[in-house]
BASE-927031 format. One record per atom (N, C-alpha, C): atom name; x, y, z; residue in three letters; residue number from 1. Coordinates in nm, 3 decimals. Layout:
N
<pt><lumza>CA</lumza><X>X</X><Y>Y</Y><Z>Z</Z><drennu>Ala</drennu><zami>NUM</zami></pt>
...
// end
This chain:
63
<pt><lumza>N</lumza><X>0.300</X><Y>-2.887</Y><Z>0.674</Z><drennu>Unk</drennu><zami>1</zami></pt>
<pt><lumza>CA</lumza><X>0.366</X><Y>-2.773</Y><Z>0.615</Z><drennu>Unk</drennu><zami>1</zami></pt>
<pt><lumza>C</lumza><X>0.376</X><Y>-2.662</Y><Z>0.719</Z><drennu>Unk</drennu><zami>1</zami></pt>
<pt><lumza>N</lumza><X>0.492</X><Y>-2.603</Y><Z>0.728</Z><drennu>Unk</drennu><zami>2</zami></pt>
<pt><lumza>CA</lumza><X>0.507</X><Y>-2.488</Y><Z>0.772</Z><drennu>Unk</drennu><zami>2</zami></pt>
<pt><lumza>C</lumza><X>0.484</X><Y>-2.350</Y><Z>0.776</Z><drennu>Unk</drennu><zami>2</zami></pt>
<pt><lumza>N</lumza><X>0.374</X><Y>-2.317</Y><Z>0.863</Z><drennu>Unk</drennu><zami>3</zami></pt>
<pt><lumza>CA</lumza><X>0.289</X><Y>-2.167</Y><Z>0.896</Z><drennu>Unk</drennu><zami>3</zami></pt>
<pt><lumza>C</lumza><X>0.391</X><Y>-2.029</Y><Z>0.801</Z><drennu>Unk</drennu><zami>3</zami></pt>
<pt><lumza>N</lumza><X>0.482</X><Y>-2.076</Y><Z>0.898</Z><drennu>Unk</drennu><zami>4</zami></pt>
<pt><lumza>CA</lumza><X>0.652</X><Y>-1.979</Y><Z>0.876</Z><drennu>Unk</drennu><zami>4</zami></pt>
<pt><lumza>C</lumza><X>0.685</X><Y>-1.995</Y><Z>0.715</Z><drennu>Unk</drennu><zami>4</zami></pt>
<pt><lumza>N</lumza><X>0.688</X><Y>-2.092</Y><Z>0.665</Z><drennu>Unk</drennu><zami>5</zami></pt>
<pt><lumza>CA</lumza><X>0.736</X><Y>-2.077</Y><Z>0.523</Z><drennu>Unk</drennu><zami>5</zami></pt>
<pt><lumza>C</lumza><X>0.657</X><Y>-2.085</Y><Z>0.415</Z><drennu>Unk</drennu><zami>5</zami></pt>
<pt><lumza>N</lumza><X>0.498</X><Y>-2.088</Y><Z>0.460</Z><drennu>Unk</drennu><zami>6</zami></pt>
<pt><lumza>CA</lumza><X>0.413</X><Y>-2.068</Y><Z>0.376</Z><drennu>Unk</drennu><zami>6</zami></pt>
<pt><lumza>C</lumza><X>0.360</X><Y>-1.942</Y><Z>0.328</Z><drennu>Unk</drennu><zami>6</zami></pt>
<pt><lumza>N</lumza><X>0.415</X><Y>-1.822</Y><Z>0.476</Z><drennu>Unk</drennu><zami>7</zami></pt>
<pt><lumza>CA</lumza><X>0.366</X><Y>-1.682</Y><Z>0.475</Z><drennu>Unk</drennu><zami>7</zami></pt>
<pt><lumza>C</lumza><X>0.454</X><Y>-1.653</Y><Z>0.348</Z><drennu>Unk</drennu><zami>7</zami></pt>
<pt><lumza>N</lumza><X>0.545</X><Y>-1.612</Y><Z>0.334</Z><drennu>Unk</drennu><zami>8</zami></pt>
<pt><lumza>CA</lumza><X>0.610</X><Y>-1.552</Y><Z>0.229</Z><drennu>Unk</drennu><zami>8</zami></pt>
<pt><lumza>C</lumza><X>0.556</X><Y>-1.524</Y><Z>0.098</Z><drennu>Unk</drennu><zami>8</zami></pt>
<pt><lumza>N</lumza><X>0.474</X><Y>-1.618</Y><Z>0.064</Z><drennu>Unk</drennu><zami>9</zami></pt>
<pt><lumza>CA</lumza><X>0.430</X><Y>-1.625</Y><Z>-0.051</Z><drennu>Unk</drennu><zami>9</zami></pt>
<pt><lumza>C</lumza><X>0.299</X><Y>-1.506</Y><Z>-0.109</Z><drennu>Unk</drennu><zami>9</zami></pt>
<pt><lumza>N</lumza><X>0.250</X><Y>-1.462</Y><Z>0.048</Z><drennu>Unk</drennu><zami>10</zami></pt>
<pt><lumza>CA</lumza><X>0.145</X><Y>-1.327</Y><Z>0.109</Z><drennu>Unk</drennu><zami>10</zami></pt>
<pt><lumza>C</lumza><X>0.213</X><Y>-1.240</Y><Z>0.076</Z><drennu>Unk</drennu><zami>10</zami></pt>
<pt><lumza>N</lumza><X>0.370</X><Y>-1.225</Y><Z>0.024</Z><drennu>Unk</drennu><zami>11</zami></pt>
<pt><lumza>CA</lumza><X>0.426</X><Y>-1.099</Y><Z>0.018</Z><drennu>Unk</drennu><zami>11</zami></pt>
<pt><lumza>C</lumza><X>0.420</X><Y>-1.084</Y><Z>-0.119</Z><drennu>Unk</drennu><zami>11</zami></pt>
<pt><lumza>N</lumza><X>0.402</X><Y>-1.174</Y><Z>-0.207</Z><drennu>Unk</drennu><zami>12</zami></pt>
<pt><lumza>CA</lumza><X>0.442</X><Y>-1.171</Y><Z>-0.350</Z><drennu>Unk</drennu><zami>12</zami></pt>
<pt><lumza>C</lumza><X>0.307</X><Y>-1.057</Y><Z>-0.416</Z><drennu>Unk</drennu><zami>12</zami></pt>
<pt><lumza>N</lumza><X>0.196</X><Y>-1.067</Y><Z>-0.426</Z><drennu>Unk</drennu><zami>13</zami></pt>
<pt><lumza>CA</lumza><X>0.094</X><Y>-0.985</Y><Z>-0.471</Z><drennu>Unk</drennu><zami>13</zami></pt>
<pt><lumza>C</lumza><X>0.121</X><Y>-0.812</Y><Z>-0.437</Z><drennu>Unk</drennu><zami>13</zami></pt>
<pt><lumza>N</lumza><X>0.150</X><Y>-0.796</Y><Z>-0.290</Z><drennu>Unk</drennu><zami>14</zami></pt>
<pt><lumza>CA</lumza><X>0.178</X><Y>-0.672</Y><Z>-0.251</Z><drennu>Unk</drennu><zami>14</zami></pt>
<pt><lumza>C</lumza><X>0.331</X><Y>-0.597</Y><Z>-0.355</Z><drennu>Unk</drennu><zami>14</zami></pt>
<pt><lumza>N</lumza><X>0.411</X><Y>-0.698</Y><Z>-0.342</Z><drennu>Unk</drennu><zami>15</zami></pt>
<pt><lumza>CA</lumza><X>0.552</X><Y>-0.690</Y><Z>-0.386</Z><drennu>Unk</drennu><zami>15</zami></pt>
<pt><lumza>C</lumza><X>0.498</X><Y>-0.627</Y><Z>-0.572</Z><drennu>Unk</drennu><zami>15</zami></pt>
<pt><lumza>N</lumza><X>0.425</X><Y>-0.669</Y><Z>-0.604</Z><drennu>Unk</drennu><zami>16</zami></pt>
<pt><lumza>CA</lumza><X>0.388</X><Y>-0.683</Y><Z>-0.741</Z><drennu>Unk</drennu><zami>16</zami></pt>
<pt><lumza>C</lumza><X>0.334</X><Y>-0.555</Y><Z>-0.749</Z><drennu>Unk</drennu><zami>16</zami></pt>
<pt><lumza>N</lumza><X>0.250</X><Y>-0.523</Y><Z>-0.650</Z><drennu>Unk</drennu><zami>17</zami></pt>
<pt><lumza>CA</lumza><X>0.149</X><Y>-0.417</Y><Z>-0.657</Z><drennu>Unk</drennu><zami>17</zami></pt>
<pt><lumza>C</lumza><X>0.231</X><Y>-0.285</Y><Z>-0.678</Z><drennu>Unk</drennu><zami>17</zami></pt>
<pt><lumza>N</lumza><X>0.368</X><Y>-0.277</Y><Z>-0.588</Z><drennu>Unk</drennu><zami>18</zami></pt>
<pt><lumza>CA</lumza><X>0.411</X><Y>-0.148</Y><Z>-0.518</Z><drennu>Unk</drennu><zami>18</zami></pt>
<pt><lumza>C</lumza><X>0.522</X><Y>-0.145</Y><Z>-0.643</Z><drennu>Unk</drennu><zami>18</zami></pt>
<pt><lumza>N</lumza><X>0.559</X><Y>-0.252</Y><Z>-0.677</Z><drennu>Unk</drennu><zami>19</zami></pt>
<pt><lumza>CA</lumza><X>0.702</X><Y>-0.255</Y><Z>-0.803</Z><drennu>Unk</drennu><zami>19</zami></pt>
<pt><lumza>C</lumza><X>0.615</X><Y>-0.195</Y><Z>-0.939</Z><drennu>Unk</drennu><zami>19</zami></pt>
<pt><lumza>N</lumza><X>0.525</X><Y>-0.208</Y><Z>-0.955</Z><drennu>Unk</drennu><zami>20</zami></pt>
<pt><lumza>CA</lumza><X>0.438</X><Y>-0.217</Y><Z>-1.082</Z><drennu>Unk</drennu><zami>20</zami></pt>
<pt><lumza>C</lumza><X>0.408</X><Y>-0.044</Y><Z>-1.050</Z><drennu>Unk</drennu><zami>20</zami></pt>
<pt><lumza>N</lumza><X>0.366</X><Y>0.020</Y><Z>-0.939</Z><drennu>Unk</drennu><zami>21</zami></pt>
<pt><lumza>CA</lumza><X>0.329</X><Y>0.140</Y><Z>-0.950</Z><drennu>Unk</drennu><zami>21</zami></pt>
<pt><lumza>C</lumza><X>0.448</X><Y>0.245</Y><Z>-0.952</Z><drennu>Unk</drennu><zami>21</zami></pt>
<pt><lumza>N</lumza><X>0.556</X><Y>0.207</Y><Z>-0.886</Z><drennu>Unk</drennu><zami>22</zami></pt>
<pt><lumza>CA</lumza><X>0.688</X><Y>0.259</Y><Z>-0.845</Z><drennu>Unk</drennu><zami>22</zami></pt>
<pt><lumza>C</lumza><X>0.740</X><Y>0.304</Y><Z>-0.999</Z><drennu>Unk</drennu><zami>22</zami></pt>
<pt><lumza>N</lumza><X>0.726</X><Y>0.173</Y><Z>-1.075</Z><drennu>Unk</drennu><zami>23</zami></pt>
<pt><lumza>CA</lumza><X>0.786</X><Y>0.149</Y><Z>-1.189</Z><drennu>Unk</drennu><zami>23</zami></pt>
<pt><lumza>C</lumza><X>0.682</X><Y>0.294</Y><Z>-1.293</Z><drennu>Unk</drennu><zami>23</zami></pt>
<pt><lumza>N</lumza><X>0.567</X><Y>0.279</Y><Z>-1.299</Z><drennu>Unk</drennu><zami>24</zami></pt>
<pt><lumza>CA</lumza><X>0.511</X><Y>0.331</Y><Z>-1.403</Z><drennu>Unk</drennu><zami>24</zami></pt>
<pt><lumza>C</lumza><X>0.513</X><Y>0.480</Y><Z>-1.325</Z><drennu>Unk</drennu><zami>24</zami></pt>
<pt><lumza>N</lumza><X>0.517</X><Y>0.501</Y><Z>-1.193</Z><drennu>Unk</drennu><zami>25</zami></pt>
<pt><lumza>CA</lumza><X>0.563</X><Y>0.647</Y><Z>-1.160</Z><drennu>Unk</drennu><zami>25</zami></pt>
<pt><lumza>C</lumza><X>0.695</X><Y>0.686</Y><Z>-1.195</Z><drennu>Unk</drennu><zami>25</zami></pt>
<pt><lumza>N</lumza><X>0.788</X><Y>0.649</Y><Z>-1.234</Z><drennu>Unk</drennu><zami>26</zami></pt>
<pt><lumza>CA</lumza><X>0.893</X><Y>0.710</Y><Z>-1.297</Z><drennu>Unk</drennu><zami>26</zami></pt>
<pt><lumza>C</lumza><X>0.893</X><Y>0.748</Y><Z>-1.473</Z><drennu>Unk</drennu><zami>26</zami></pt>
<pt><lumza>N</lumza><X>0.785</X><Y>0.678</Y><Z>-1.452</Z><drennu>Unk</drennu><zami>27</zami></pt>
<pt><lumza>CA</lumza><X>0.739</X><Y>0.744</Y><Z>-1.657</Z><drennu>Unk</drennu><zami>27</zami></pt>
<pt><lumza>C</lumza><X>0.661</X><Y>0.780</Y><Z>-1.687</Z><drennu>Unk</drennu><zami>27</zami></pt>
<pt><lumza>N</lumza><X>0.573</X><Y>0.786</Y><Z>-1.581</Z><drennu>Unk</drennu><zami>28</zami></pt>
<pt><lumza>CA</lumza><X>0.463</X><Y>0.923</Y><Z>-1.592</Z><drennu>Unk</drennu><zami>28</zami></pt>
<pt><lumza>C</lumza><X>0.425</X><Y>1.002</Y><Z>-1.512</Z><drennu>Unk</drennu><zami>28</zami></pt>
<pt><lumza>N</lumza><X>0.328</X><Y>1.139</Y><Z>-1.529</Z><drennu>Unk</drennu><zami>29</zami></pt>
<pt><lumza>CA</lumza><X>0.333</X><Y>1.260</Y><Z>-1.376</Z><drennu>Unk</drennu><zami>29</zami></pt>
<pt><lumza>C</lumza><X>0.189</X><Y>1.261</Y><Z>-1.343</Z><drennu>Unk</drennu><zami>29</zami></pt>
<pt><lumza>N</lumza><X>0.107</X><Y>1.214</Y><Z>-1.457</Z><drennu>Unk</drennu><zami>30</zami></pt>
<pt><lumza>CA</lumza><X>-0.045</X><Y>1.176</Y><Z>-1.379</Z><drennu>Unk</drennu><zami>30</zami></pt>
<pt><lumza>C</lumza><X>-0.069</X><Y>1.036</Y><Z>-1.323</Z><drennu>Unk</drennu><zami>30</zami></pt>
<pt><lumza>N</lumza><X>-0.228</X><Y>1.074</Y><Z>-1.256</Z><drennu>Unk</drennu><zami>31</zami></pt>
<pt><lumza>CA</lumza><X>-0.198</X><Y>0.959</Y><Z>-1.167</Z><drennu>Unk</drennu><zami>31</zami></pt>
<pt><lumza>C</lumza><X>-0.265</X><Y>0.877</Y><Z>-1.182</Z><drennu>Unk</drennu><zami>31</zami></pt>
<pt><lumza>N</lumza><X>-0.346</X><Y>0.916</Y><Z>-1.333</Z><drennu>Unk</drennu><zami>32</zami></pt>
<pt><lumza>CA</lumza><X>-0.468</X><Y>0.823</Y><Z>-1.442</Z><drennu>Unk</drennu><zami>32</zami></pt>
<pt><lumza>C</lumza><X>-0.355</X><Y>0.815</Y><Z>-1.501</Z><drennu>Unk</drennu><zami>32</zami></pt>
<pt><lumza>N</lumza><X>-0.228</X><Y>0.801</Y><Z>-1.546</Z><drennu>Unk</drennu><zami>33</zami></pt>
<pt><lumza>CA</lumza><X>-0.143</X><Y>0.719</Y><Z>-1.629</Z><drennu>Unk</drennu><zami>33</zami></pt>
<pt><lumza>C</lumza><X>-0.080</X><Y>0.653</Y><Z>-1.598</Z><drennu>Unk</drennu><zami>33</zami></pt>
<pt><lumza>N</lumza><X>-0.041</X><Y>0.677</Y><Z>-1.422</Z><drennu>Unk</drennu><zami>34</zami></pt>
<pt><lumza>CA</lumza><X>0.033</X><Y>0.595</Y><Z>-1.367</Z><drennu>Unk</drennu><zami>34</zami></pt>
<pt><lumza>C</lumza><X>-0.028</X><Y>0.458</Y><Z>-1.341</Z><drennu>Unk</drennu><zami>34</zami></pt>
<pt><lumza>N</lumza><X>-0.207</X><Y>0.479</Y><Z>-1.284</Z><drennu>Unk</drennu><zami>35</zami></pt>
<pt><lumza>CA</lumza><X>-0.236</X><Y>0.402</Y><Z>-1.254</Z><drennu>Unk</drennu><zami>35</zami></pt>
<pt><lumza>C</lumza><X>-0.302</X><Y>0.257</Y><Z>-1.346</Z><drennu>Unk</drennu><zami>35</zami></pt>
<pt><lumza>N</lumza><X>-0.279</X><Y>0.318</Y><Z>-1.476</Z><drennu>Unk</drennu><zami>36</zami></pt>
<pt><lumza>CA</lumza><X>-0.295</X><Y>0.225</Y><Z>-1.581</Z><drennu>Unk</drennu><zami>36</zami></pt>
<pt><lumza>C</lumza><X>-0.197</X><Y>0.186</Y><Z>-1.632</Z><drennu>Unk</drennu><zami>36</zami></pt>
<pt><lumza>N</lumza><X>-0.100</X><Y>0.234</Y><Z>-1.626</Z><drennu>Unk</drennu><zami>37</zami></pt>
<pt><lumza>CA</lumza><X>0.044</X><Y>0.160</Y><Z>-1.682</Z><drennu>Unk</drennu><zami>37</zami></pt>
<pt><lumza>C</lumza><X>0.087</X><Y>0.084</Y><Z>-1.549</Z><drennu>Unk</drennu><zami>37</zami></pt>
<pt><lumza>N</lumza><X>0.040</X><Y>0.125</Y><Z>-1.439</Z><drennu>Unk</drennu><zami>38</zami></pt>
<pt><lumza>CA</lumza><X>0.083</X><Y>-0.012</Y><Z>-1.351</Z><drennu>Unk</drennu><zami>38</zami></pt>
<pt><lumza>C</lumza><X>-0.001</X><Y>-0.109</Y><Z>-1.372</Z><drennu>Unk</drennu><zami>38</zami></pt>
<pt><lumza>N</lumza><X>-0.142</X><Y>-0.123</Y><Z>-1.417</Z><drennu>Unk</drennu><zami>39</zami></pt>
<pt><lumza>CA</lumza><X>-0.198</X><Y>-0.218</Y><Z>-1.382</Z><drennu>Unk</drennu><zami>39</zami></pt>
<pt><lumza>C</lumza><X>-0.180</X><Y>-0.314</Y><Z>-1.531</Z><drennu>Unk</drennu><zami>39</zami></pt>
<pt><lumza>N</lumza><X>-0.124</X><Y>-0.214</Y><Z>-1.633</Z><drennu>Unk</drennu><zami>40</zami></pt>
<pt><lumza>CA</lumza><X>-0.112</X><Y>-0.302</Y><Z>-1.749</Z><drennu>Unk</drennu><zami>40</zami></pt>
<pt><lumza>C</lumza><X>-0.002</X><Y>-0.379</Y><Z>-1.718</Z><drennu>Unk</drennu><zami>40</zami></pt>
<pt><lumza>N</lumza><X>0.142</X><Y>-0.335</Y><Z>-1.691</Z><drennu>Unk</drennu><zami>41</zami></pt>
<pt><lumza>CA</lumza><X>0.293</X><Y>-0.382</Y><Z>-1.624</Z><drennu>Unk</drennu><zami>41</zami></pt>
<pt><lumza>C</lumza><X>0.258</X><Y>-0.481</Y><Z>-1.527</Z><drennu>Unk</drennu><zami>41</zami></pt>
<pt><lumza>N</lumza><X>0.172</X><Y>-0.480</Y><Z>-1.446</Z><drennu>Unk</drennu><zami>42</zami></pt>
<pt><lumza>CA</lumza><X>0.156</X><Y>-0.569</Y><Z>-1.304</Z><drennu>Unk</drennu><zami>42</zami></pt>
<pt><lumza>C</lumza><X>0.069</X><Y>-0.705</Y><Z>-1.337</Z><drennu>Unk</drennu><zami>42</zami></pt>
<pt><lumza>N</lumza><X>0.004</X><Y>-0.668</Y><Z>-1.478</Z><drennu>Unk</drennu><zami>43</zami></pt>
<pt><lumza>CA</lumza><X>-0.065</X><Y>-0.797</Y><Z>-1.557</Z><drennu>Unk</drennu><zami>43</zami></pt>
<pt><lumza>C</lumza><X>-0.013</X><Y>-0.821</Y><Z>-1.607</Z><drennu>Unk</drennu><zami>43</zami></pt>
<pt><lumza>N</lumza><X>0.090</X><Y>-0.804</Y><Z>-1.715</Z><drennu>Unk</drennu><zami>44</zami></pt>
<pt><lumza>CA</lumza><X>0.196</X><Y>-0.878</Y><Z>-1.791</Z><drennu>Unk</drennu><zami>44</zami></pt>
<pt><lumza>C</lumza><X>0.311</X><Y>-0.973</Y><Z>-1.694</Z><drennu>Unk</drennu><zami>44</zami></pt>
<pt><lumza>N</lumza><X>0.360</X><Y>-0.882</Y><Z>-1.600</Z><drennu>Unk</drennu><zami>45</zami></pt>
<pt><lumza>CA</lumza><X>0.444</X><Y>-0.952</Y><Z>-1.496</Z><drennu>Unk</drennu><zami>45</zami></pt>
<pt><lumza>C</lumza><X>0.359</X><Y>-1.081</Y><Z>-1.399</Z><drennu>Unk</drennu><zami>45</zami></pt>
<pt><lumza>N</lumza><X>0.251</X><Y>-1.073</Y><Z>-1.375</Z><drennu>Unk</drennu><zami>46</zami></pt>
<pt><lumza>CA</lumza><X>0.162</X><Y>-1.204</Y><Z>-1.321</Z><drennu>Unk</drennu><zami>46</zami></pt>
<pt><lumza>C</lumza><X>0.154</X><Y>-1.302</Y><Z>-1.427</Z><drennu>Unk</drennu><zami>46</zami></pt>
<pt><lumza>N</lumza><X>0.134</X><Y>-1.263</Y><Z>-1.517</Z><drennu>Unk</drennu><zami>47</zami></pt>
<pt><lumza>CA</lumza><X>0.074</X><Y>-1.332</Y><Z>-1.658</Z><drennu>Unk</drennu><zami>47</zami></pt>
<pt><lumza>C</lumza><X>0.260</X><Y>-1.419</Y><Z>-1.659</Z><drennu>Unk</drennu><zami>47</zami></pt>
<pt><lumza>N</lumza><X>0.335</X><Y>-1.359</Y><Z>-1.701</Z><drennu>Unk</drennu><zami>48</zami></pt>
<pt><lumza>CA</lumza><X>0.497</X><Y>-1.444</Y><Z>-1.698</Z><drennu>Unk</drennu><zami>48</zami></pt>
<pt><lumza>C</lumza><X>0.492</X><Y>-1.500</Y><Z>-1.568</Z><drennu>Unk</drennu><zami>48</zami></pt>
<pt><lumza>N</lumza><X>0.452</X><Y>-1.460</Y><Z>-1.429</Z><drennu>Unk</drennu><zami>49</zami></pt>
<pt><lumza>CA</lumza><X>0.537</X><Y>-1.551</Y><Z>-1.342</Z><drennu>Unk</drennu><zami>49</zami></pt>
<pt><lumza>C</lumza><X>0.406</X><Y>-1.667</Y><Z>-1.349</Z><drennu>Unk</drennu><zami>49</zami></pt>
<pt><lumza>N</lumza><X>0.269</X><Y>-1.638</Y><Z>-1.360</Z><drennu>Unk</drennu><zami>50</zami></pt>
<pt><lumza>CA</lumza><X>0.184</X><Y>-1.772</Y><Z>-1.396</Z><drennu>Unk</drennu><zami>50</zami></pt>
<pt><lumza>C</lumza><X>0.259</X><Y>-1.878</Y><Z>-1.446</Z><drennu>Unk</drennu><zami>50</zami></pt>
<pt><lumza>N</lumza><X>0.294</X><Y>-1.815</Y><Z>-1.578</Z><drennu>Unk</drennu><zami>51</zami></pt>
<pt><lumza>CA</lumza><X>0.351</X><Y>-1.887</Y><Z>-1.670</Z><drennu>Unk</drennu><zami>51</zami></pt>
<pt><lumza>C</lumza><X>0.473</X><Y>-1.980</Y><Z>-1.648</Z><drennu>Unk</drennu><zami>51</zami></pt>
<pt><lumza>N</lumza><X>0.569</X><Y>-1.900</Y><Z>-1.615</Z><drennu>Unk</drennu><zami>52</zami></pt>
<pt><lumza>CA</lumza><X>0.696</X><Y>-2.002</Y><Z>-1.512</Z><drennu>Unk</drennu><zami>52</zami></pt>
<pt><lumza>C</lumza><X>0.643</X><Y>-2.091</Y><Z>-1.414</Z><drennu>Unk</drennu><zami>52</zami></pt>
<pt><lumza>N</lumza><X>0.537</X><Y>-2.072</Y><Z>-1.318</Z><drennu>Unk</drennu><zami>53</zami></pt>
<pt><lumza>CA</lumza><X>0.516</X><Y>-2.143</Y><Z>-1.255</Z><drennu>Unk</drennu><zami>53</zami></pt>
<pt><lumza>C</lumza><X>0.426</X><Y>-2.291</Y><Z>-1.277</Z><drennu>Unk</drennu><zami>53</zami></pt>
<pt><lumza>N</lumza><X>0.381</X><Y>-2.251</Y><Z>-1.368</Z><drennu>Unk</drennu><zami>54</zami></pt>
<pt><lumza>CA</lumza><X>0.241</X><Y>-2.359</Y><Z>-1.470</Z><drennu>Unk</drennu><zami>54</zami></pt>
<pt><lumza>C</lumza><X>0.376</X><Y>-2.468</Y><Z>-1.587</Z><drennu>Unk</drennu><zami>54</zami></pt>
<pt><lumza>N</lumza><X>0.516</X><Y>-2.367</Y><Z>-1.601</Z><drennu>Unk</drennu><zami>55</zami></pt>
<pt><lumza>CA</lumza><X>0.607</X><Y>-2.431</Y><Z>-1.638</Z><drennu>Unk</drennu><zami>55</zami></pt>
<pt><lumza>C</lumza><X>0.658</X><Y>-2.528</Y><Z>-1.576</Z><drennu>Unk</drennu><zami>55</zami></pt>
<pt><lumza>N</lumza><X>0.726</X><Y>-2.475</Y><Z>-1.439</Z><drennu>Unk</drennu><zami>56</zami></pt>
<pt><lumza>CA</lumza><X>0.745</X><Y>-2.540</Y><Z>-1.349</Z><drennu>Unk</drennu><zami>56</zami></pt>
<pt><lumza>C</lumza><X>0.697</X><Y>-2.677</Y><Z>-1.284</Z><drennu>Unk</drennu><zami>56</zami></pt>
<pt><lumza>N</lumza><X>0.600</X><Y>-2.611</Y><Z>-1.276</Z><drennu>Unk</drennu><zami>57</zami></pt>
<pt><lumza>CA</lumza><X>0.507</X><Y>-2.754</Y><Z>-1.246</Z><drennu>Unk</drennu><zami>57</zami></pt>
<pt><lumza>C</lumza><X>0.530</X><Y>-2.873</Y><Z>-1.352</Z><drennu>Unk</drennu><zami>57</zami></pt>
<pt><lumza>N</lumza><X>0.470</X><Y>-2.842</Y><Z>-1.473</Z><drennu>Unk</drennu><zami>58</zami></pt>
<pt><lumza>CA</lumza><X>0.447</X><Y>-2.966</Y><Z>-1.568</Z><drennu>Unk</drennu><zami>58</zami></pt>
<pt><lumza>C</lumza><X>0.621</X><Y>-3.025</Y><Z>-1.586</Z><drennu>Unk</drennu><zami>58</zami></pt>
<pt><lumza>N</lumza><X>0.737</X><Y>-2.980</Y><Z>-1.593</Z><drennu>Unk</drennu><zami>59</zami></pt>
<pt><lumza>CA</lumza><X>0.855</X><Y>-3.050</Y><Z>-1.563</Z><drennu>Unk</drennu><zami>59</zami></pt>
<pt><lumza>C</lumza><X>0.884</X><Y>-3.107</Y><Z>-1.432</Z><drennu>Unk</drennu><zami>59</zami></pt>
<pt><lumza>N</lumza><X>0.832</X><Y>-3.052</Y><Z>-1.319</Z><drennu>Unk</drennu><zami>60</zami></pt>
<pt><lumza>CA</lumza><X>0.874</X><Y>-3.098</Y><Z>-1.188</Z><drennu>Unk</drennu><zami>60</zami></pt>
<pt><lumza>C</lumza><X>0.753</X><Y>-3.231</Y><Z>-1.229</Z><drennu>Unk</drennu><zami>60</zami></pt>
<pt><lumza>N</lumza><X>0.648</X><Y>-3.245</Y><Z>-1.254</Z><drennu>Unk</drennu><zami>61</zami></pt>
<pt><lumza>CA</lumza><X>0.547</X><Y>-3.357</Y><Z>-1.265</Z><drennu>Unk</drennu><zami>61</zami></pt>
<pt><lumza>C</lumza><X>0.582</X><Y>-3.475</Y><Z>-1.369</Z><drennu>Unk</drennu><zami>61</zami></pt>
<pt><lumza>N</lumza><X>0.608</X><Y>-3.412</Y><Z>-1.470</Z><drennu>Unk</drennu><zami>62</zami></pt>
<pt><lumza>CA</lumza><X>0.664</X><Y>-3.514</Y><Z>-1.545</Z><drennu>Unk</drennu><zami>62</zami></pt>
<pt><lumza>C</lumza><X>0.817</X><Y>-3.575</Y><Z>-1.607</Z><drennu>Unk</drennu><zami>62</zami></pt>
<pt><lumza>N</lumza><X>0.916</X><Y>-3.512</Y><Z>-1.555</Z><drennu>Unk</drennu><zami>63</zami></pt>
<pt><lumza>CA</lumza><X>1.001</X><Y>-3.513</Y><Z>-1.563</Z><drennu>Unk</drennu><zami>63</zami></pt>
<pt><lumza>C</lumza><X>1.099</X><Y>-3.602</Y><Z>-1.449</Z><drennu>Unk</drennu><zami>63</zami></pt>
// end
């Protein structure tokens, strides 16, 4: 497997981190609300792409 096309996947957690806070800073002005509505948003959004991917899998396996 490839070094090069395995990195990418190092970007996804960060990507999650900064979209999830970005996101809940435009709907709130503290930074105890921001920082809990990102982390609630940034667990729902892991929790779905788990999910697609745990999807993924069991059709790519048995299918």
């Amino acid at each position: 497997m490839n070094l090069f096309a395995v990195s990418i996947y190092w970007d996804l957690p960060v990507l999650l981190v900064v979209v999830s806070i970005v996101y809940s800073a435009t709907r709130h002005d503290r930074w105890d609300r921001i920082f809990r509505e990102a982390f609630r948003w940034g667990t729902q959004i892991a929790g779905f792409l788990a999910l697609v991917g745990v999807g993924l899998y069991l059709l790519s396996t048995y299918l």
